[in-house]
Structures are given as C-alpha cells and as structure tokens.
N, C-alpha and C positions, 0 to 999 in steps of 0.2 A: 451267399456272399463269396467271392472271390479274392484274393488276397495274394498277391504274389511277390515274391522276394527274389532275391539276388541270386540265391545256387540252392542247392538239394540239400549244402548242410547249413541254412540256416531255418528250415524249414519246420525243425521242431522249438525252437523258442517261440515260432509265432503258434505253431498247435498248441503248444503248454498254455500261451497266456491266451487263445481264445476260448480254451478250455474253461481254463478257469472261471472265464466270465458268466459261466452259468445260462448263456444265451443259445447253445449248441446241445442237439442230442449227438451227434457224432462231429468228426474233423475225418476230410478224405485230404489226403497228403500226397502228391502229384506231383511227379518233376522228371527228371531223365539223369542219370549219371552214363558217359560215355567212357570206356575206357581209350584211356591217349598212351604214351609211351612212357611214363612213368608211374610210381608205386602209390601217386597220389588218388588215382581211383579207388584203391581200396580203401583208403583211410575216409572219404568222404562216403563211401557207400555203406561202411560200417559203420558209422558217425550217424549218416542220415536213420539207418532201422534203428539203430538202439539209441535215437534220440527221440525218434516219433515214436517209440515203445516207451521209455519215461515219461515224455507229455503228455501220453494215456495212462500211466498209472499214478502220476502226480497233480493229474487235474482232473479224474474219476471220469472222465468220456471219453469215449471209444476215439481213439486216430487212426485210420486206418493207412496201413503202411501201401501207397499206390506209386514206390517210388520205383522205375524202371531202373537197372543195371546192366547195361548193355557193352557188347563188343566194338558194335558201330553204330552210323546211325540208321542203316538200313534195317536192323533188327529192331532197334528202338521205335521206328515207325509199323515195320511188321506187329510188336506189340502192341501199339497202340489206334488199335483197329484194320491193320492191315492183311496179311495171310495169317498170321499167330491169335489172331481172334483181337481182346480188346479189354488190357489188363485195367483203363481207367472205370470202364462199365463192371468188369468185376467187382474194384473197389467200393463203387457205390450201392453194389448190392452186399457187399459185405457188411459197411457203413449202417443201411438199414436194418439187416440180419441184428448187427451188435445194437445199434438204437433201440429196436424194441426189444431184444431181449432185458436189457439193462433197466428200461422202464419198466417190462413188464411183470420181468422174470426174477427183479434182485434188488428192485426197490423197498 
C-alpha cells in the first residue's frame, strides 16, 4: 500500500497509526527534503527522522527512515537511483532486514 501525504513532516503520524494497526510487518518512509534559503529545512528534516524513529518505537514495527535530505534537487535525484545509487531500494531492503529479524529473531 501506498500512502502519501503532504510534506516529509507529516510523514510520521501516518507511520505511527499504520503501525499501530497491526496489518504491516515494516513502514518504508520516503519523501525528499530540499534545502531552500531558509532555517526551515533543518527543523523539518529533524522533525521528519526523529518522528519516523518514535512511530517505530511507539507502534513496535520497524519504519524505516527512507527520507532524502538534500542540497538540491539534482542530488536528491542522484539519490534516488541516479549516479549516488538508490537510497529508496536500500530502504526496502532495510525494511526487510528489520521485518524478519523482529518476527523471527525477537518475537
């Protein structure tokens, strides 16, 4: 399932409560933050990790943090499969990684 929202920081209320529903062995958490000319990227990119890090520990499944922080948007494409490799394919193997550990290894 897909699920997309408005910006990067609202990203983890929706992890939290699909979390919760018990219907998900992980949540990959995907967006882009660009930075602009003001102090407002950092408060949203620090907002975004250490909100998808509470959604994972308040609703016991993994979220995996797949949110891009970037300069521009040339990097932010370069991340996301272009010369820099392809940080959303990490994610989901991350995603997995923690899926089955969590089922397998800590149930």
């Amino acid at each position: 399932m897909v699920v997309s929202v408005p910006g990067s920081f609202e990203i983890p209320v929706v992890a939290q409560k699909l979390g919760k529903t018990g219907a998900y062995d992980a949540i990959i958490c995907i967006g882009a933050v660009i930075r602009g000319d003001t102090t407002h990227y950092d408060a949203v990119a620090n907002s975004a990790a250490s909100g998808v890090l509470s959604a994972g520990l308040s609703s016991g499944v993994p979220c995996i943090f797949g949110v891009l922080t970037c300069d521009d948007m040339d990097q932010a494409l370069n991340r996301a499969g272009g010369k820099s490799g392809n940080k959303g394919a990490e994610a989901a193997l991350t995603a997995i990684e923690m899926a089955s550990l969590c089922k397998h290894h800590l149930s």
